[in-house]
C-alpha positions, 0 to 999 in steps of 0.5 A: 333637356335632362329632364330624365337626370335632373328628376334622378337627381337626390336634390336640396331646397335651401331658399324656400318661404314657407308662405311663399310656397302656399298650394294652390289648392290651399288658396281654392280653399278659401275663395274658389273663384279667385282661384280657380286658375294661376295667377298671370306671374306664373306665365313664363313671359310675367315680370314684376314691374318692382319689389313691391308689387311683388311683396303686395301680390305675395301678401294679399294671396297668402296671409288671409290663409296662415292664420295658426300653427294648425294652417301652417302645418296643413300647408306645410305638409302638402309642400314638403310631401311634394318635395319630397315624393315628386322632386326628389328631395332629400333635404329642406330649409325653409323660413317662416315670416316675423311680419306674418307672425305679428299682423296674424297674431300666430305663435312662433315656436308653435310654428316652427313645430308644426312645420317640422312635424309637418315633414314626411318621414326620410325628409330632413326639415330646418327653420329658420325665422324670416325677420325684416329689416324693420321687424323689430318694434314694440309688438315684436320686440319680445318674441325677437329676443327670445326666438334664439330660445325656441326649441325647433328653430335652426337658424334666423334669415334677414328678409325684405327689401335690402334698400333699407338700412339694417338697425342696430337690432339686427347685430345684437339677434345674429351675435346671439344666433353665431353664439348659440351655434344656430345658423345665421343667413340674409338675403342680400345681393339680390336688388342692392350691389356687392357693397350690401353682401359686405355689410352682411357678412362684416357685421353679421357674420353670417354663414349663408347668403340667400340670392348674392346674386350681384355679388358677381359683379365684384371677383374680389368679394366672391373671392372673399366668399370662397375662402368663408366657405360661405353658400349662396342659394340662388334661385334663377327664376324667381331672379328673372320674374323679379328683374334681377337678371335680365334672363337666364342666359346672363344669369349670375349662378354663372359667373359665381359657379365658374369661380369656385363659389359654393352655391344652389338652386332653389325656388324661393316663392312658388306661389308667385311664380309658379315654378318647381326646383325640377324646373329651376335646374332645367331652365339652367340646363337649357338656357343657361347651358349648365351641363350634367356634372356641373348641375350634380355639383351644385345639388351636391353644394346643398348637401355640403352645406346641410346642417346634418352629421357626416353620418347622415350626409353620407350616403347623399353624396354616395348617391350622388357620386353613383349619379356622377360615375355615368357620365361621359366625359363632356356631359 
């Protein structure tokens, strides 16, 4: 629909899982057979029946492939050189999973590293740790309380299902985090309603919300989330495969747009649903009836909330307001 626009557009990729954004040549590498097409969920008919499946197709396709700092570096490069040279984007934050860490025996600040060395030159790069809301045991507990210490990671993101309850670990690494000036997200308002986004913020104090979709239901709690100056990177098609939203038409990035809450467009899993972020803003165009100036807002939302100085944010959103001073009245 704007594809011509969309591609011009300098963009972010805010909600983006480094294992969850595993190449699917990278896969071809390690069983040529199994691979040697896309998966069924990345038709764009497919939905997940649950969360579950979901985290069990993810799993069984990308940890017997990030095994070392060196595999996630390989893979971190071929993702974000696309990003940047065939999406056009200028600015990334990407989370790699505790979980995977511990099962594959991976080390955590070597990780962070090679990611970020990973990025092309011109592309800005920030990681963040994924740690789920039972990832704090005996095996991980160590490495949990350190990684506020590592020294190439920006922020910590709570991640999995948000049905289970937060343990009172969660609180004392996010004060730790706040307290340290590095960045702190959690997914929430994905499956669960408004009541868990609240929980996030009262007791974590977090600065972003990965998805929040649901939050919409509650004009009240987006209200509370403008007046934070709090972002929620959305990702609309991994939202409709996942059952989230019954389809973009009625998807949430709406009603939370129209309310003056900052938000983004992201792609969240790629390898689970084969999409691009150039085709998460054009679903959006299309079906979701976004016009142009109102996609250059939210690209110009990720760059708002991009951990960069003002000298670096600059010249983004100069390129942006270049894009801006085109359009026609309507568009």
């Amino acid at each position: 629909m704007y594809d011509e626009f969309i591609r011009s557009l300098p963009k972010t990729e805010m909600h983006l899982h480094i294992e969850g954004a595993l190449p699917q040549e990278l896969l071809r590498k390690l069983d040529p057979v199994k691979y040697a097409v896309p998966p069924p969920s990345w038709d764009d008919s497919f939905r997940y029946p649950n969360f579950q499946a979901f985290d069990e197709h993810l799993l069984g396709m990308v940890c017997p492939w990030y095994t070392s700092p060196e595999r996630y570096y390989e893979a971190a490069k071929l993702i974000l050189e696309r990003l940047y040279h065939e999406q056009n984007v200028r600015y990334v934050e990407t989370s790699f999973a505790s979980g995977v860490l511990e099962f594959m025996g991976v080390d955590g600040p070597a990780t962070a590293e090679a990611i970020k060395a990973a990025a092309p030159e011109g592309l800005d790069v920030r990681v963040f740790l994924g740690i789920h809301h039972n990832g704090y045991n005996e095996r991980t507990g160590a490495f949990i309380d350190d990684c506020v210490n590592w020294k190439h990671l920006d922020g910590v993101d709570l991640h999995g299902a948000e049905t289970m309850p937060m343990e009172p670990w969660t609180d004392l690494v996010w004060k730790r985090f706040n307290d340290a000036g590095k960045m702190t997200k959690a997914h929430a308002g994905e499956f669960c309603g408004p009541e868990f986004v609240r929980e996030v913020l009262s007791r974590l104090n977090v600065k972003r919300i990965e998805h929040g979709e649901r939050a919409a239901q509650d004009p009240a709690l987006l209200k509370q989330i403008k007046d934070l100056g709090i972002t929620l990177d959305l990702c609309p098609i991994s939202n409709v495969k996942l059952g989230v939203s019954n389809s973009f038409a009625d998807h949430s990035l709406r009603k939370i747009f129209d309310a003056g809450v900052s938000c983004t467009i992201n792609t969240d899993d790629p390898v689970c649903f084969g999409n691009t972020l150039f085709d998460d803003y054009e679903v959006m165009a299309r079906e979701g009836g976004f016009k142009k100036s109102e996609l250059l807002k939210i690209a110009r939302n990720g760059f708002q909330a991009a951990l960069v100085d003002e000298k670096r944010r600059a010249p983004w959103l100069a390129e942006l307001d270049a894009i801006g001073a085109t359009l026609g009245e309507n568009e």
